[in-house]
DRENZA-205325 format. One record per residue (C-alpha): x, y, z. Coordinates in steps of 0.1 Angstrom, whole numbers, plus 5000, padded with zeros to 4 digits. Layout:
XYZ;...
END
This chain:
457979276313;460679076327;463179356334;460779606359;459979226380;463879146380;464379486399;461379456422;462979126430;465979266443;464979566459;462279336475;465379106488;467979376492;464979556520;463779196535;467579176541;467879566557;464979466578;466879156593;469479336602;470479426640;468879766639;465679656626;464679346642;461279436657;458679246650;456479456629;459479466601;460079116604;455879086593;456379296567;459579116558;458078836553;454579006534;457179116509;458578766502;455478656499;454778906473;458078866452;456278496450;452878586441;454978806416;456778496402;453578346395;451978576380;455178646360;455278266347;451078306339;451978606318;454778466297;452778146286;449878346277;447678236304;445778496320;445678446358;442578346377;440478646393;441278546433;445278546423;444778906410;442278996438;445378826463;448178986446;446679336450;445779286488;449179186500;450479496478;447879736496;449079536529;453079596519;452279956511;450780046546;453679876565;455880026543;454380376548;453880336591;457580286594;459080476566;461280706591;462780376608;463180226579;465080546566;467380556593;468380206592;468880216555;471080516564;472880366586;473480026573;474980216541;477280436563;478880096579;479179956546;480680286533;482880246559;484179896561;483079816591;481879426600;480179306627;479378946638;475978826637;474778736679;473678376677;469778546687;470078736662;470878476634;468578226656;465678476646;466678516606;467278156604;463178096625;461978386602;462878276566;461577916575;458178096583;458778306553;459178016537;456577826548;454278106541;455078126508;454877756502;451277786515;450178076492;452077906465;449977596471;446677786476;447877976436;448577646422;444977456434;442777756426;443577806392;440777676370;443177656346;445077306340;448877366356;451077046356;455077076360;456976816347;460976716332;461376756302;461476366299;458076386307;458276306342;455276446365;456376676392;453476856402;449276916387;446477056403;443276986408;442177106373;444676926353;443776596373;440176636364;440476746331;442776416323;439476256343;441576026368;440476026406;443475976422;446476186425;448975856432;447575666398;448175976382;451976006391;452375656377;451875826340;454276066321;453376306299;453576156271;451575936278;448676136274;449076296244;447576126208;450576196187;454176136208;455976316184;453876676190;455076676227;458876636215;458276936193;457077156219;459877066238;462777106216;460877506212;460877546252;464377446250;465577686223;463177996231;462077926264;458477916263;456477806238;452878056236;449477896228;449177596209;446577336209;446976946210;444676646213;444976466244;444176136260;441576096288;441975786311;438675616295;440275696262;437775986252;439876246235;439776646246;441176936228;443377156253;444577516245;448377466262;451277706269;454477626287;457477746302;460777636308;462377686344;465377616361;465277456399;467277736419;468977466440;469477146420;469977366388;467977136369;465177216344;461877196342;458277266327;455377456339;452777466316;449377516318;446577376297;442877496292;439677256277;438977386249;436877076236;433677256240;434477546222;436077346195;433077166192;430977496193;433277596165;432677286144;429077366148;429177676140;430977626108;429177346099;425777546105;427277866087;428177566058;423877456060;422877756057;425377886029;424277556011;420577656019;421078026006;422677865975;420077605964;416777835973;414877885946;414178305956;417378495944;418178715979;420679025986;421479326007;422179665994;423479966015;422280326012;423980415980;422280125965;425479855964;424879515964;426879415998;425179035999;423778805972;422778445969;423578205941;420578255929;420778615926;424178605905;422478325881;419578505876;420878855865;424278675849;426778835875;430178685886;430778655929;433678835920;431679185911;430479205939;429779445958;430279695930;426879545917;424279895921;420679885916;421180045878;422879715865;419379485870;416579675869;415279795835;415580145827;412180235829;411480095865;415180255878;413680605885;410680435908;412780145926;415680415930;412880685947;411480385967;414780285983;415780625992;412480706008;412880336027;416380466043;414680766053;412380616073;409280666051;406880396043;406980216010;405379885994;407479566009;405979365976;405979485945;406679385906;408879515884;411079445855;414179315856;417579345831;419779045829;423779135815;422878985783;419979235781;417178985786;414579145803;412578915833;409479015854;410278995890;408278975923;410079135951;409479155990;411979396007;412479456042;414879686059;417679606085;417679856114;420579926134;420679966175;419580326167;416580246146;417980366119;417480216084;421280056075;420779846044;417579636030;416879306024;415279145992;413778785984;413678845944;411278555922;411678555891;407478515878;408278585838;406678265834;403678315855;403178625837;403378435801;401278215813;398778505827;399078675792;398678325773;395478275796;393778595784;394678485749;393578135760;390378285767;389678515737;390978205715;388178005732;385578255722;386778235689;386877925689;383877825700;382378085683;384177965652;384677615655;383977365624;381777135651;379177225669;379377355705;376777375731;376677485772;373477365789;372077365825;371377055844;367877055830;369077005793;368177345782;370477555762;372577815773;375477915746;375377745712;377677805682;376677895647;377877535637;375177405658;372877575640;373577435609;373977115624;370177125634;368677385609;367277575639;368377965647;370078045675;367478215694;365177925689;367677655702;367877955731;364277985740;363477865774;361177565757;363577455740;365877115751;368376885739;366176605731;363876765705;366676775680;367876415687;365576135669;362875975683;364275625686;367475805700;366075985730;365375775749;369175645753;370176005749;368076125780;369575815800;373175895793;372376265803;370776165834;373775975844;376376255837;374676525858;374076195884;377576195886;378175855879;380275935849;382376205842;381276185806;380176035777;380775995739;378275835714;376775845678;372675925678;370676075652;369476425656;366976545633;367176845612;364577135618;362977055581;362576645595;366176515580;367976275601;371976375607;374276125620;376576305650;378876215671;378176385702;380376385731;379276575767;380976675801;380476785832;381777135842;382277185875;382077555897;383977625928;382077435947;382877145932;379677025920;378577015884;376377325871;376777295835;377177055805;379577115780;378876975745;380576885712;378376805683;379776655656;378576585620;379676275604;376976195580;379576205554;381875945577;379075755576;378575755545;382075705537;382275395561;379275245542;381375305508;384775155527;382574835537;381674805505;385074895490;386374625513;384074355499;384974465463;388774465474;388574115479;386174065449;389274235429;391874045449;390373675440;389473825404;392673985395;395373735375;398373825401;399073585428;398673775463;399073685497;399373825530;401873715557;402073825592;405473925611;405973535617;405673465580;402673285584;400073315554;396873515568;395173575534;395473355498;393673435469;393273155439;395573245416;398373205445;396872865451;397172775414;401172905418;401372745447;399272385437;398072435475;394672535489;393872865509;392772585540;396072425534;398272745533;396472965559;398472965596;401372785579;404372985573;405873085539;408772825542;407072535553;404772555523;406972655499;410872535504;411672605473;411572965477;414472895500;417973005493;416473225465;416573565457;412973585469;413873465501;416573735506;413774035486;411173905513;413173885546;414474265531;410974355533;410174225568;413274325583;413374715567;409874765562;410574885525;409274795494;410374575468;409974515432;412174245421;412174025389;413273705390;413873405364;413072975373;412072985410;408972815399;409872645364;413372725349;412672905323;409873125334;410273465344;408273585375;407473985392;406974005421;406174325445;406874305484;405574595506;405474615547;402174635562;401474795594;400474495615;404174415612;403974165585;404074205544;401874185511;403174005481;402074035446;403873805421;402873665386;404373545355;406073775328;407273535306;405673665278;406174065289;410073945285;409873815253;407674135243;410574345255;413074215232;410574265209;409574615223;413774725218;414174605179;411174885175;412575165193;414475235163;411475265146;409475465177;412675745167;411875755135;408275855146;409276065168;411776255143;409076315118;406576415137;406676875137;406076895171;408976915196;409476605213;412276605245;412976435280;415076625304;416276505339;416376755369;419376945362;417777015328;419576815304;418376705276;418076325275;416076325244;415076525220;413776505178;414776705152;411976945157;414077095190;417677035166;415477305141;414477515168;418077485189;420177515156;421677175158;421276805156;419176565174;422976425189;424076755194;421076855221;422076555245;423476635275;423076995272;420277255285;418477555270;421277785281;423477655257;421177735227;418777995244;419878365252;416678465270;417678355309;413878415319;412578205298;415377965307;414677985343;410777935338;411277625316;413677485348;411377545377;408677375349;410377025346;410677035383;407777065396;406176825374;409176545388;408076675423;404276665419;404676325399;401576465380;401276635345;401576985336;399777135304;401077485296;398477645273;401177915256;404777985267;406978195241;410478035235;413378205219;414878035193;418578025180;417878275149;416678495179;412778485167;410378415192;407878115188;404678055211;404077675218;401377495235;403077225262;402476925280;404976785304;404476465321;406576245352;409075985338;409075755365;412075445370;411575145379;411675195418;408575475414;411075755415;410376075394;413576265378;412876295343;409776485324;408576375291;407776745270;405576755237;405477145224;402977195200;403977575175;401077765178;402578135165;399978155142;397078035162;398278315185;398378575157;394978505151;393778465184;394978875189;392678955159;389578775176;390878945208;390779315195;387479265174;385479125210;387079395229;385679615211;381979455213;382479455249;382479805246;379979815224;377779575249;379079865278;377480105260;374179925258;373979875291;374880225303;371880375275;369580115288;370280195325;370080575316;366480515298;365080325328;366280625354;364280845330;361380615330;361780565366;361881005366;358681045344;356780775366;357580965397;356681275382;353681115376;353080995406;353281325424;350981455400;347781225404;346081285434;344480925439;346180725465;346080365448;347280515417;350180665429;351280405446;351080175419;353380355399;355980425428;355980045428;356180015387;358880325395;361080105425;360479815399;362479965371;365380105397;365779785404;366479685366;368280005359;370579895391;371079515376;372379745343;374379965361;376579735381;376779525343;377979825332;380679895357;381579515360;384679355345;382679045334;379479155314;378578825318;377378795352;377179065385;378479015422;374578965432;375779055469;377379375459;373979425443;371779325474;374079645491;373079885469;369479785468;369179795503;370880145509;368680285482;365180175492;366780265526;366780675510;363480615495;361380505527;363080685549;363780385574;365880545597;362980785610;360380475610;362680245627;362880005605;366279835601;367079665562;369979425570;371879165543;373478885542;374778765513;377478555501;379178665470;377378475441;378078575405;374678545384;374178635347;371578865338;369178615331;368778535365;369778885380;367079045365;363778815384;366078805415;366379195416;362679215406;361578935436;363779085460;362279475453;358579325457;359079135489;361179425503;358879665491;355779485503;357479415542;358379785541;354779885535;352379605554;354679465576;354779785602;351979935613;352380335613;352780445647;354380115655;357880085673;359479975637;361379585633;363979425613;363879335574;366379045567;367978985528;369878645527;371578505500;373578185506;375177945483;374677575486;375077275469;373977305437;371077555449;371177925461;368678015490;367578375486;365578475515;363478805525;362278775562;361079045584;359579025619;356479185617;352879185620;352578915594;350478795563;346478765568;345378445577;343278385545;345778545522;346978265491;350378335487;350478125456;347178305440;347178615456;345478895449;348179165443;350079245408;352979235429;352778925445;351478725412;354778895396;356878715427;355178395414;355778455380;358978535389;359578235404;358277995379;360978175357;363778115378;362277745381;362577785418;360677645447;358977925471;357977875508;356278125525;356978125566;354278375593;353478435625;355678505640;356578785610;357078695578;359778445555;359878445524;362278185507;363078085474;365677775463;367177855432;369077585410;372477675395;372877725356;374977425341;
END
């Protein structure tokens, strides 16, 4: 850019110089003269703007292109002239000739470059001021030559003249930057944008965005600096901002809980959150080859992918939506998804925008609240305790069946409308049970807990302990009571037994001939009972509240202190025996064990004479083995491994070896058969972890000849002398030939049992004909009483036939599955009355009770007459039919057989206990047999119960 100005320059000099000439000394030419020295200045400027990067102001431009325009009009008016004067100026030249200047002539040069001159200085001035820029020239020692009116404000001083009493360097905040620049401008020549930190006058610092040049003076020689400076503080500070906000929000995007990203038309991830990479497992550094494929499940790809292609062309989808999610490790993640697409200036769809939540735990929790729910029904339905919902009146509204066992009342009769809390709680109860209600649905408690007596529907009192809430609806006021019912007769019982057992523990405490005493965690004596007093020679008032050292110091420095403060400190037990803490030569046991409150229980006494009977007790174990070797049965202790510890000559027979040779060595060594080996093994151990005997009624055992014995066993816990178990005591008993006997009494009963079989199946087939030949009978008389007294001798004997039928297909001749029975029964008479086209419905309920055929037999029988009887008086022909209930329910002792139906009734006058039928008196009969107690329930239909007692 340099080079084109350096030849404007001189063709603008070598013309102002052709139009000062003699031949063109007009005045017009001198103007234009002049213009164009003006111009090479404007020129200059512009020049110096250029090479330090500063672009110049708007009126410089708008000045520099007028005096152009201006330059080309002259220029174009007298082109001719000017022609001809060029042309002759060059022929002089051409041919040596020289002239002398006339003193007017250089008068008028010498008056026209000082206008020149002048001008220039003017419109140089006007340049320099108007810049907005900051322009400053100054030595390179940083003296000031020159600044305008920008730099002086920007540098904030008022005054030019306190301004020139400053250098440059003055002003900026690190010296050694402002030698720098200069050491470039003197080695390149300009030095292009660069910022620096400067120094206002009231100290405030600005950033400026400088460039510089370095010029020569064209008469002194002498360099200097023009360099201009812009403020770019503002913008700096705008920058800071900016990157500080972009920081906030990046933070922001990064710690927000909603996973967000951008995708582009083909689906590419081109933006995602931190978030979004940690919830699908993806590294920053894959993206933005991340598509749509890599986190959505396969089965939601097809739909998401159709949705996002109908979403760039413009078509409406869902914004929020659900779908499933694929993690990289395959995890799958329900996700809640609002999408909104970016539009471009066009309107067209460019890319989308997704705020992703991940809800797999709102949906867990929506699928564990469903289960929730159905658990609660089950629950409640289900529950050991009774449940109840009432209204604010006390009246039932949901009960469980617990309740109603609780209270002996039916569901539908703790339903009915009538019915209320308080007429199954006691009579001296209700009262404070109908306070405490009245109070909850008050509101003045939110609920309440107590134990009351309710009283059972046949007049028993049950204790309960009954607790009761208010339920709230939206609302927020109460509309229901929740209630749990407990029964705790038998924790009522059992606290009556644990007062008692607590005054027979200390009965057995003062009685028993140990020393106890009780000491709390500061050792002081809470409880003394007399036999510690007589160790101790001190009363209970004396020892109680003192502690263990203060009233006996001679326990100090002993092994019992250190057993005892083991005890306390550990909180483990402690069995130690211990010789002449008391009297020298005495020898005391003692047993320490933590108690909960923090403190410990000691039980001691004197075993002087257990010590001398164990010295005793060791001269006869040589005698005990001799016992034990003589005796046939096998005799052994193993530990848990399964070697033997001990074992008599009985196992040596059995084994092939010696009572020495068996120690320390297991079955496998003696035994080939590894099943039996393995059985005997698993045995031994679970008696040493049950710490409670096992009796093995036969167990075959291979012996070393390779014959195989059967043996009757008992195995019983050795326990050591700190309660632990790893050793079992074994007594085998041979019992071959027993059990070659037992096989011949085995095969002769099977072979009765089929014998018995047999009975059965000829007596059930000679009651079906008899039950055939009555019917046939039946049909054959034409008298309506007759028949139907021998269709009911007929349903009589299928109901004995039945009772030998199921013997005969039973497992155990001895007894029947009575409920299995009830089935058949039911489904039969079901055939026989047709009960489906009267309407009648034959239900039962029965648990399974085995019963012999003793008491089969009446049961069938009672069960066919009161079935029978409902089925014919209880509905009216023409009636709309009922319900005929069979119950059979084992209790304590008892079994409740039941035969209820919901019909018309019995008559009013009818004597259930004398009546009048043969099939009734046979129910009574029947029931004196059984030695059963019968209660008759009517009106509302007819129940019909009978308590049985279980056979001994």
């Amino acid at each position: 850019m340099s080079e084109p100005q350096d030849t404007n320059k001189e063709q603008t000099i070598e013309t102002t110089s052709l139009l000062e000439s003699e031949e063109t000394e007009s005045g017009g030419w001198k103007a234009l003269g002049n213009r164009l020295e003006c111009l090479q200045q404007q020129l200059d400027y512009v020049q110096a703007l250029v090479e330090a990067e500063v672009s110049p102001s708007p009126d410089t431009l708008r000045e520099l292109k007028s005096n152009l325009q201006l330059c080309t009009e002259d220029i174009r008016a007298n082109r001719e002239e000017l022609r001809r004067g060029w042309e002759a100026l060059t022929a002089r030249r051409a041919a040596g000739e020289e002239r002398s200047e006339p003193a007017l002539t250089q008068a008028l040069k010498h008056e026209a470059a000082e206008e020149a001159l002048r001008h220039s200085e003017s419109r140089y001035r006007q340049l320099f001021q108007s810049n907005l820029a900051g322009v400053y020239l100054t030595k390179p020692d940083g003296s000031i030559l020159d600044f305008n009116d920008s730099m002086q404000a920007m540098l904030g001083f008022e005054s030019r003249d306190e301004l020139y009493q400053h250098r440059s360097t003055d002003f900026y905040v690190d010296p050694d930057l402002r030698d720098e620049l200069v050491g470039l401008l003197r080695r390149d020549g300009k030095v292009p944008g660069r910022e620096a930190e400067l120094r206002r006058r009231d100290g405030r610092i600005l950033h400026a965005l400088g460039s510089a040049v370095m010029l020569k003076d064209e008469i002194s020689g002498e360099p200097f600096i023009l360099g201009f400076a812009v403020d770019i503080t503002a913008r700096r500070r705008a920058e800071e901002a900016l990157l500080e906000s972009e920081e906030r929000l990046r933070r922001i995007l990064s710690h927000i809980h909603d996973a967000l990203m951008m995708d582009d038309a083909e689906g590419r991830v081109i933006f995602a959150n931190d978030r979004f990479l940690e919830l699908f497992g993806f590294q920053r550094a894959e993206l933005p080859g991340i598509r749509l494929e890599d986190y959505v499940a396969p089965e939601c790809r097809r739909e998401l992918r159709d949705r996002h292609d109908r979403r760039f062309r413009g078509e409406d989808t869902p914004t929020h939506f659900e779908y499933q999610g694929l993690r990289r490790d395959g995890r799958r993640l329900w996700l809640e998804v609002d999408v909104v697409a970016i539009t471009g200036p066009d309107g067209k769809v460019t890319g989308t925008q997704s705020a992703i939540r991940d809800v797999t735990d709102r949906k867990r929790a929506e699928a564990s609240l469903r289960e929730s729910e159905e658990r609660f029904r089950q629950a409640f339905e289900h529950a050991p305790i009774g449940m109840a919902i009432g209204d604010m009146q006390g009246h039932f509204l949901h009960v469980n069946q617990a309740l109603c066992e609780i209270t002996g009342y039916r569901r539908e009769e703790l339903l009915a409308p009538d019915f209320d809390f308080l007429r199954i709680t006691h009579p001296d109860d209700r009262e404070y049970n109908r306070q405490s209600y009245q109070r909850l649905v008050a509101g003045e408690v939110p609920a309440f807990f107590m134990e009351v007596r309710f009283q059972h529907k046949d007049g028993r009192t049950v204790w309960v302990r009954a607790s009761a809430s208010l339920r709230r609806g939206h609302d927020g006021r109460g509309d229901q009571i929740v209630g749990l019912i407990e029964n705790i007769d038998d924790r009522k019982r059992a606290e009556a037994q644990l007062q008692r057992a607590h005054e027979e523990t200390r009965d057995i405490l003062e009685s028993v001939s140990d020393a106890f005493v009780a000491l709390d965690a500061d050792w002081r004596f809470t409880y003394v009972n007399r036999k510690a007093e007589y160790f101790l020679q001190q009363s209970a008032g004396q020892l109680l509240g003192r502690t263990l050292w203060e009233a006996a110091p001679m326990l100090l420095g002993t092994p019992w202190e250190e057993h005892a403060r083991t005890v306390m400190r550990e909180r483990v037990p402690v069995h130690p025996e211990i010789r002449g803490v008391i009297h020298p030569e005495a020898w005391y046991e003692g047993a320490a064990y933590p108690h909960p409150d923090g403190g410990i229980t000691v039980f001691f006494r004197d075993i002087t004479d257990r010590k001398r009977a164990e010295e005793a007790l060791s001269r006869s174990e040589a005698f005990l083995r001799n016992v034990i070797d003589t005796t046939p049965s096998m005799v052994f202790a193993k530990d848990w491994e399964g070697r033997f510890v001990l074992g008599n000559k009985a196992v040596a027979r059995c084994y092939g070896t010696t009572p020495d040779g068996i120690l320390g060595r297991t079955d496998a060594d003696f035994n080939p058969n590894t099943e039996e080996i393995e059985r005997f093994l698993h045995d031994d151990r679970e008696v040493m972890a049950n710490r409670h005997d096992k009796f093995i009624p036969e167990e075959p055992v291979t012996c070393a000849d390779g014959i195989t014995r059967w043996f009757s066993t008992v195995k019983i816990p050795l326990f050591n002398d700190d309660g632990t178990c790893d050793k079992i005591l074994g007594v085998a008993t041979d019992i071959t030939e027993r059990k070659q006997a037992e096989e011949i009494i085995h095969s002769s009963l099977r072979d009765k049992e089929t014998l018995l079989k047999e009975i059965h199946h000829r007596i059930k087939n000679n009651l079906q004909i008899v039950s055939a030949l009555l019917g046939l009978q039946a049909n054959a008389l034409k008298g309506r009483d007759c028949r139907r007294a021998l269709e009911d001798s007929q349903s009589r004997v299928k109901s004995i036939a039945l009772v030998h039928e199921k013997l005969y297909r039973s497992d155990d001749l001895r007894s029947i599955d009575f409920s299995d029975y009830l089935q058949t029964l039911a489904l039969s008479m079901n055939r026989t009355y047709s009960l489906d086209q009267r309407g009648i419905v034959l239900r039962v309920e029965a648990d399974p009770v085995p019963l012999d055929i003793d008491t089969a037999l009446p049961c069938s029988l009672v069960v066919n007459e009161l079935v029978t009887n409902a089925l014919k008086y209880a509905f009216p022909e023409g009636g709309k039919g009922g319900t005929v209930q069979v119950s059979l329910k084992a209790e304590e002792g008892r079994l409740r057989l039941a035969v209820a139906d919901d019909g018309q009734g019995l008559p009013p006058d009818l004597d259930f206990h004398h009546p009048p039928t043969l099939g009734l008196q046979l129910v009574n009969s029947l029931t004196g047999q059984l030695g059963a107690e019968l209660t008759v329930q009517t009106r509302p239909g007819t129940r019909v119960e009978l308590m049985i007692p279980e056979k001994r």
